[in-house]
C-alpha positions as CSV (number, residue, x, y, z in Angstrom):
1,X,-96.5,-9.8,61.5
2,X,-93.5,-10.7,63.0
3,X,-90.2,-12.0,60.8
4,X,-87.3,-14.0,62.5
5,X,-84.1,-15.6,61.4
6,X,-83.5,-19.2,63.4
7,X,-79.8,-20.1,63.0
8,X,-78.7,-23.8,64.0
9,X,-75.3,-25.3,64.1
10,X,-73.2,-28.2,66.2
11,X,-72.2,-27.4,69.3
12,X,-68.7,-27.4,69.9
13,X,-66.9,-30.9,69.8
14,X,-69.7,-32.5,68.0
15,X,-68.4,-34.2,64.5
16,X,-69.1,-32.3,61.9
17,X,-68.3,-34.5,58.6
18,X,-70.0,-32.4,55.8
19,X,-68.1,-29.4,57.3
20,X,-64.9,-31.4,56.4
21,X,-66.5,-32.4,53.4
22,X,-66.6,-28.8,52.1
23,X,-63.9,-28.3,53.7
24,X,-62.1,-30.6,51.5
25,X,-63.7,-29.3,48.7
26,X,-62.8,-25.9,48.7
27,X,-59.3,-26.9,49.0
28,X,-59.8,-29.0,46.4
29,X,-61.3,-26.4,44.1
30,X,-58.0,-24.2,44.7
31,X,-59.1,-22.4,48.2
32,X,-56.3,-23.2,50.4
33,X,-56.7,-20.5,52.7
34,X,-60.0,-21.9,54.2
35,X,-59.3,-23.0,57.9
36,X,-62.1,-25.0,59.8
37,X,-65.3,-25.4,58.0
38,X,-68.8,-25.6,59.7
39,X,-72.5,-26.4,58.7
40,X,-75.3,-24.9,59.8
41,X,-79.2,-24.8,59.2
42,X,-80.8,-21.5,58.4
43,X,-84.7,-20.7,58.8
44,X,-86.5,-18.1,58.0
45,X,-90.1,-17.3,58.8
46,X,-93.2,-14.9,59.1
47,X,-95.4,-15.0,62.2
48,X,-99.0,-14.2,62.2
49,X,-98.5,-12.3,65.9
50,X,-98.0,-9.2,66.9
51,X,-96.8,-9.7,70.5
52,X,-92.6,-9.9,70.5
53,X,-93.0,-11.7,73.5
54,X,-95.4,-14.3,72.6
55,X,-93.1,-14.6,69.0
56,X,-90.0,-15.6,70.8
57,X,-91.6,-18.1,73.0
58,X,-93.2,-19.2,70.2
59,X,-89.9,-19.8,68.1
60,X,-88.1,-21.3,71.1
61,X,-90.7,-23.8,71.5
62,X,-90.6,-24.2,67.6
63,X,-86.6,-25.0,68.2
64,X,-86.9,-27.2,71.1
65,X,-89.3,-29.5,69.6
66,X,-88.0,-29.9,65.8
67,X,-86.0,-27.3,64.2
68,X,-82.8,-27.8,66.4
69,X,-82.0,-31.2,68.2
70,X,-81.0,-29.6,71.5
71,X,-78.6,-33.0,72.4
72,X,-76.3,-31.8,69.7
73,X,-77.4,-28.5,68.0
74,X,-77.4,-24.9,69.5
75,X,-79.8,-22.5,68.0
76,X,-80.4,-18.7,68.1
77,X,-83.1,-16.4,67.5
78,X,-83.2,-13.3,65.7
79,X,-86.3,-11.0,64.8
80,X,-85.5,-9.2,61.8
């Protein structure tokens, strides 16, 4: 079994509005030292494969057709 960590966010220059809606809100809530924030998309999962290779082909494939809109997103893959 294979574990791996998928991390999505907007690329750079892509509008990020609930970024600046937490943003906001920590300053808000009395956090005045936060600078720019950012969301992002976390995924973790467990592979059935054995082959590290095969994995990480697997999990780009899995990005480039639904867990990371490639037009707007960048994504990177970690095996944990």
């Amino acid at each position: 079994m294979i574990k791996a960590r998928i991390t999505v966010t907007l690329k750079n220059g892509v509008l990020d509005p609930q970024g600046k809606a937490i943003e906001h809100a920590l300053s808000g809530l009395g956090f005045g030292g936060v600078g720019q924030v950012r969301q992002g998309k976390v995924f973790d999962l467990e592979l059935a494969e054995t082959d590290k290779a095969k994995a990480e082909a697997d999990l780009k494939a899995m990005c480039d057709k639904l867990l990371a809109n490639t037009v707007i997103e960048n994504y990177s893959v970690t095996l944990t």
